[in-house]
C-alpha positions in Angstrom: 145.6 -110.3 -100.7 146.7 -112.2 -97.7 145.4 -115.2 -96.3 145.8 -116.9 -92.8 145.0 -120.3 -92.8 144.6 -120.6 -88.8 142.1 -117.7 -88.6 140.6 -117.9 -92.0 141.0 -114.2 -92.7 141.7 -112.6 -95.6 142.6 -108.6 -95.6 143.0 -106.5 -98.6 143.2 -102.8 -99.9 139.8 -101.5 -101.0 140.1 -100.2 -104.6 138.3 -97.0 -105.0 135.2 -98.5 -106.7 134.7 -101.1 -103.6 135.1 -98.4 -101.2 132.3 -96.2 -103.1 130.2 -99.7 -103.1 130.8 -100.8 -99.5 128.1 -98.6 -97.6 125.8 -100.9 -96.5 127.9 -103.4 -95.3 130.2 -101.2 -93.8 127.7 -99.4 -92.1 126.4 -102.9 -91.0 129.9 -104.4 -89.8 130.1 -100.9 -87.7 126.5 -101.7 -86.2 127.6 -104.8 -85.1 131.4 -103.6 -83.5 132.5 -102.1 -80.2 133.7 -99.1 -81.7 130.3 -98.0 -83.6 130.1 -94.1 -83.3 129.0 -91.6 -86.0 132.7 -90.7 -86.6 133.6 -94.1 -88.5 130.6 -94.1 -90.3 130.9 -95.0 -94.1 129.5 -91.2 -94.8 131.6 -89.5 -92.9 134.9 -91.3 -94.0 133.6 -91.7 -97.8 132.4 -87.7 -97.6 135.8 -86.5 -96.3 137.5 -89.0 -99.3 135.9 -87.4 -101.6 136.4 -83.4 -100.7 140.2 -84.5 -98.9 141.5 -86.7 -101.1 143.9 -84.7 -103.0 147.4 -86.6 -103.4 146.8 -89.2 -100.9 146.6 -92.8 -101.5 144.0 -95.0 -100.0 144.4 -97.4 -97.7 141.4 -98.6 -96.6 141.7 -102.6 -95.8 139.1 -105.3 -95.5 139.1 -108.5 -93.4 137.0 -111.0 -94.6 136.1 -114.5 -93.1 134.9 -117.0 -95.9 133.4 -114.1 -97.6 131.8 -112.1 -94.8 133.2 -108.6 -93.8 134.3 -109.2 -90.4 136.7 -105.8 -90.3 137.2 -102.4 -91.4 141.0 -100.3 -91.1 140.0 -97.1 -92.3 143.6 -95.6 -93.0 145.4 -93.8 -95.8 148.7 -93.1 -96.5 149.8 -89.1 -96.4 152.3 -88.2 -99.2 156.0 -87.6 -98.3 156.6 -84.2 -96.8 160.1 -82.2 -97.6 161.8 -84.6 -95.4 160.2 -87.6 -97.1 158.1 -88.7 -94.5 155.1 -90.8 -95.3 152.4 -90.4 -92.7 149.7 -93.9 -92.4 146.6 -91.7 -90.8 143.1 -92.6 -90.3 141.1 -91.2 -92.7 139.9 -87.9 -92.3 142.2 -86.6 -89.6 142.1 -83.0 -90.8 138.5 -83.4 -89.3 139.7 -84.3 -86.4 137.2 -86.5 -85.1 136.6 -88.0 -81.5 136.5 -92.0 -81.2 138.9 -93.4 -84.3 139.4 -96.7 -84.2 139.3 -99.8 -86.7 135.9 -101.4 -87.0 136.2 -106.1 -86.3 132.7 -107.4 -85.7 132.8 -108.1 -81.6 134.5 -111.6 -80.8 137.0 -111.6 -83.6 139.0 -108.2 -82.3 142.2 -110.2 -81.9 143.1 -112.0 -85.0 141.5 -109.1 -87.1 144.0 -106.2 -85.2 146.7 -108.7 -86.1 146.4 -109.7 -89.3 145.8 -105.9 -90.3 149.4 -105.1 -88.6 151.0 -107.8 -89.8 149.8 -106.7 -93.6 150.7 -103.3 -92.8 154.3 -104.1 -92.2 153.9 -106.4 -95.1 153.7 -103.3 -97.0 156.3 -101.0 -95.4 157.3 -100.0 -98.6 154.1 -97.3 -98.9 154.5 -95.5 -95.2 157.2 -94.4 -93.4 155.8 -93.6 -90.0 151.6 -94.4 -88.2 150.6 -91.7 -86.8 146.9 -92.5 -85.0 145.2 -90.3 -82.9 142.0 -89.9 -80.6 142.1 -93.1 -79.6 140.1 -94.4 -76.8 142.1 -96.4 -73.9 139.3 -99.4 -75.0 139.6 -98.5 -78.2 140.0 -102.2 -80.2 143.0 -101.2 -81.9 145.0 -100.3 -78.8 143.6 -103.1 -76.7 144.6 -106.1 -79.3 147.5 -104.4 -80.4 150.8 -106.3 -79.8 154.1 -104.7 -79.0 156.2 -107.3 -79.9 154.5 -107.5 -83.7 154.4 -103.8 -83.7 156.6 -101.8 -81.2 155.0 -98.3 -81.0 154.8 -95.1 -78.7 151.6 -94.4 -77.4 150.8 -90.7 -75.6 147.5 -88.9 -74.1 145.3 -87.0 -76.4 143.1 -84.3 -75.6 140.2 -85.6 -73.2 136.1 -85.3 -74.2 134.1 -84.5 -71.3 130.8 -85.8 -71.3 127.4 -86.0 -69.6 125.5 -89.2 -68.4 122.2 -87.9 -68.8 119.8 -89.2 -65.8 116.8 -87.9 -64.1 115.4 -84.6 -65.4 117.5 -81.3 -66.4 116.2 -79.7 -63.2 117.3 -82.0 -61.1 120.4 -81.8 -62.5 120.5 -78.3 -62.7 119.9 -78.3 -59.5 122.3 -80.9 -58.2 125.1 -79.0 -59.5 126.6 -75.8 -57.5 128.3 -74.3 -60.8 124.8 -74.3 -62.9 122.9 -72.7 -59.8 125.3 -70.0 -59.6 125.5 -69.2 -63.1 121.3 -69.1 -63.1 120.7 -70.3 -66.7 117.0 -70.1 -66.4 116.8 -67.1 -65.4 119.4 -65.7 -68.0 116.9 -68.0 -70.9 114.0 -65.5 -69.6 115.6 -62.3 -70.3 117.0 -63.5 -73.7 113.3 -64.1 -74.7 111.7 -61.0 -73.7 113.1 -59.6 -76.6 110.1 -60.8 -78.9 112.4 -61.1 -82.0 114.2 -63.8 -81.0 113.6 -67.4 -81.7 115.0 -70.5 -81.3 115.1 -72.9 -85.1 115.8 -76.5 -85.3 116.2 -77.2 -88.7 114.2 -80.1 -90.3 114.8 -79.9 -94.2 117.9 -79.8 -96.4 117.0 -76.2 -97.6 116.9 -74.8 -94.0 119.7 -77.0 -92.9 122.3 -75.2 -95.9 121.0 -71.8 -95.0 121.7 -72.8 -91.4 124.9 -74.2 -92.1 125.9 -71.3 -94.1 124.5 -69.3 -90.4 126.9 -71.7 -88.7 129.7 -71.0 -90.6 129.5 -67.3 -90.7 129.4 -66.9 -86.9 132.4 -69.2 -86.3 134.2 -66.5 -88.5 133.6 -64.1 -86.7 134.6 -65.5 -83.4 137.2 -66.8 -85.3 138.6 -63.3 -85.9 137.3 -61.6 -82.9 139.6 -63.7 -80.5 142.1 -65.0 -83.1 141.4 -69.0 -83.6 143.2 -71.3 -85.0 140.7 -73.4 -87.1 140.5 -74.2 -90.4 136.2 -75.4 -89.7 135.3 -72.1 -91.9 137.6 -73.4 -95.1 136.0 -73.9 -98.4 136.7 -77.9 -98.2 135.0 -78.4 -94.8 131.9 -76.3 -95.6 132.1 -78.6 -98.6 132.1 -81.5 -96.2 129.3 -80.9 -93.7 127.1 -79.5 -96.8 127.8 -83.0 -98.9 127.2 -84.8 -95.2 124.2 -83.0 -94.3 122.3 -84.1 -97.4 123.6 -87.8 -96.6 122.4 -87.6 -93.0 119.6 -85.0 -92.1 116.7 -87.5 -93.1 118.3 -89.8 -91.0 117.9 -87.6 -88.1 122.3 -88.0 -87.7 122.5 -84.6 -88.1 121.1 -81.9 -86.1 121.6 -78.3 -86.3 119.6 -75.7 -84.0 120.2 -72.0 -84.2 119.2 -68.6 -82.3 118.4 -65.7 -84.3 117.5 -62.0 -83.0 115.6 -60.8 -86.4 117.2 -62.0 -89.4 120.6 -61.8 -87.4 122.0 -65.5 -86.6 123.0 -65.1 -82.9 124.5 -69.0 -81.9 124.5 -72.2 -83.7 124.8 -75.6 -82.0 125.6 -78.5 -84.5 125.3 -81.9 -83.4 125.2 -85.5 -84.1 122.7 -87.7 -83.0 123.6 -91.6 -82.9 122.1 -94.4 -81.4 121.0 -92.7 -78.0 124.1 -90.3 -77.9 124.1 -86.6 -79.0 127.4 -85.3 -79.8 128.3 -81.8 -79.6 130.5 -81.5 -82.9 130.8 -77.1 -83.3 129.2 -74.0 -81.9 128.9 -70.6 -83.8 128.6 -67.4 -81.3 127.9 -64.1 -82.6 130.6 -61.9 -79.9 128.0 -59.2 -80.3 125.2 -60.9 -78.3 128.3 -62.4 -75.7 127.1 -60.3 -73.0 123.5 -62.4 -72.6 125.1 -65.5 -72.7 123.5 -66.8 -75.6 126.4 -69.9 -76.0 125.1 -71.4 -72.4 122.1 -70.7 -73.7 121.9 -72.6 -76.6 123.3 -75.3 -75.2 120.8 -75.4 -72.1 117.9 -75.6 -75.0 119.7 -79.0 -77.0 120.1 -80.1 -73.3 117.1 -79.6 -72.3 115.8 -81.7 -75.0 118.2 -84.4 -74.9 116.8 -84.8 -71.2 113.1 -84.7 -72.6 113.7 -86.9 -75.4 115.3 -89.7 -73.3 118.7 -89.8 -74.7 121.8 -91.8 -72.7 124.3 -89.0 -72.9 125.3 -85.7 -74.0 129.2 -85.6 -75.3 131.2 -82.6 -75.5 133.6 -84.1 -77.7 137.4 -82.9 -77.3 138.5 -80.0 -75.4 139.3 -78.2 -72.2 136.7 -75.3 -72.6 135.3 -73.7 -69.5 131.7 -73.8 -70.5 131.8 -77.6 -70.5 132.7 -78.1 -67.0 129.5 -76.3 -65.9 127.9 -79.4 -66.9 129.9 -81.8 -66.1 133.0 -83.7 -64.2 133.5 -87.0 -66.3 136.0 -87.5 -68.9 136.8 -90.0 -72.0 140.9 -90.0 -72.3 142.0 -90.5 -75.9 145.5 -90.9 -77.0 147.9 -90.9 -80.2 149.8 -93.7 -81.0 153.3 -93.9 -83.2 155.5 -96.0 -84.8 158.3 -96.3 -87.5 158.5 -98.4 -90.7 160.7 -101.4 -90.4 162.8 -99.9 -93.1 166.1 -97.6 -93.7 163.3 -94.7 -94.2 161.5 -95.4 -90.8 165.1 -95.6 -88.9 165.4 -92.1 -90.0 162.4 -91.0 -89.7 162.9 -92.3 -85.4 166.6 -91.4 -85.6 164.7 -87.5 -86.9 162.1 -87.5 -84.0 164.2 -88.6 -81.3 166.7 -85.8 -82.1 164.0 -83.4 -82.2 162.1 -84.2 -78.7 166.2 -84.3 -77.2 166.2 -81.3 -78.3 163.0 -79.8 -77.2 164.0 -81.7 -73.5 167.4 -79.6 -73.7 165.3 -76.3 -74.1 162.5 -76.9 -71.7 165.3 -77.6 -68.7 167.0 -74.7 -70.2 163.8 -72.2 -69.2 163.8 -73.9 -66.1 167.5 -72.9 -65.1 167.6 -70.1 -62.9 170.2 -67.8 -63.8 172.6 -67.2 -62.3 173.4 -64.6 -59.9 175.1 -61.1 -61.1 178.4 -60.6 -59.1 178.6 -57.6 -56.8 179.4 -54.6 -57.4 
């Protein structure tokens, strides 16, 4: 443990009995900082601990002022790769969830940032290299973070679009040329002529594994059908959103709604609802249905009642994808952030990157060479 007497903070390393105890509070402390989304919840981070953890080695500090948790740094370290690099990450990465960030109870953002950093370097022993990412620009670490006590590289992220949800969905429909072309409404009447299908928003645990299991067979198959990269069908994350679902369903947290033709699942939206905020986490489309739109669809029915239920705002979460832009214009920017251990291993680890990304600058101005003309003949 350190201790600051000018600040009166004390940070230290979790063990892994504390961390399995600190629910409440850290739940609490989140409630009551600026970076409180469903994403650093103590279920999310414990759930992926638990299912993740494999070799890696907790590093989850706590800042305390005269007892009270003030701050949270939800990081662990990754272990060394064949290179011997050893990754500090925020936990559950893999995941890759929108919105990391460390949790300081609002006021206190400055002295908690720095005494975190300045016990990290403390330790520079454990880690080689931090490697953060999906950070907000506000985000509290990379507002209070201090070059000069820790000199990193910081990089955009891929953007979340996002919908400010005011008015009704019709007027917004309406106000926006893209919807009015694509003619959703009309496309939602067609779909439900056919008498078998129906539209399920699950309510209990039973009906919510059954969905999920729905969920995670049509991401397969899109999965295959255009040749995904994902790893959201793996055994460990199915493990994850089961394990989370029965932390957060009664909670109303989690949402999942699904369309079915029959018995067939056709599209599955899953979702998390916090504070007055739905967030759009992962979609499931059956390619056989592609042709009636049933992805716009489904996601014109959650919308339609996030409208009617009053909600601030509907987020996308992170990506590019066509579909979203239908919806909206507007844009959260996240970015990574980097920097080295000061230690013989970090210096390598920089030295290593720097001749890499020289390297990849050589071959990119390479491609862009024209070549060069063939002499005559």
């Amino acid at each position: 443990m350190t201790s600051l007497p000018e600040g009166g903070l004390s940070v230290q390393i979790a063990t892994e009995d504390e961390f399995h105890a600190l629910r409440d509070d850290w739940n609490d402390l989140l409630s009551r900082s600026a970076s409180d989304n469903f994403f650093l919840r103590w279920e999310w981070i414990h759930t992926w601990w638990e299912i993740f953890r494999q070799e890696r080695v907790l590093l989850v500090l706590t800042v305390r002022k005269a007892g009270r948790l003030v701050g949270i740094a939800p990081f662990y370290v990754e272990p060394a790769s064949l290179l011997g690099e050893r990754r500090l990450r925020f936990c559950s990465d893999e995941l890759n969830p929108d919105y990391m960030d460390v949790i300081v109870e609002k006021g206190l953002e400055r002295p908690v940032v720095r005494d975190v950093i300045s016990f990290i370097i403390g330790r520079a022993a454990v880690w080689d290299v931090i490697a953060l990412d999906n950070l907000l620009a506000n985000s509290i670490l990379l507002a209070n973070l201090n070059r000069e006590d820790l000199p990193y590289q910081q990089g955009d992220s891929l953007a979340c679009p996002y919908l400010a949800i005011k008015g009704t969905v019709e007027e917004h429909l309406k106000a926006r040329p893209p919807l009015r072309e694509f003619k959703i409404e009309k496309k939602l009447r067609k779909l439900f002529q056919k008498e078998t299908v129906r539209y399920v928003l699950v309510g209990d645990l039973e009906s919510f594994k059954k969905g999920l299991d729905d969920l995670f067979f049509l991401h397969k198959l899109r999965k295959d059908h255009v040749g995904l990269r994902t790893n959201f069908a793996s055994l460990d994350v199915q493990r994850f959103h089961h394990k989370l679902g029965a932390l957060c369903l009664k909670s109303g947290q989690v949402e999942l709604r699904l369309l079915y033709d029959g018995g067939i699942p056709v599209d599955a939206h899953y979702s998390f609802r916090y504070g007055n905020k739905l967030f759009q986490y992962q979609q499931g489309l059956n390619m056989a249905y592609k042709n009636f739109s049933v992805g716009a669809i489904a996601l014109y029915l959650e919308l339609r009642e996030a409208f009617a239920n009053g909600l601030s705002e509907y987020d996308m979460l992170k990506g590019d994808e066509r579909y979203k832009f239908l919806w909206t214009d507007t844009v959260r920017c996240q970015y990574w952030l980097k920097a080295y251990a000061p230690t013989p291993r970090g210096s390598f680890c920089r030295a290593k990157d720097n001749l890499s990304a020289g390297l990849r600058r050589v071959k990119a101005a390479l491609r862009k060479t024209p070549a060069a003309p063939s002499p005559p003949v």
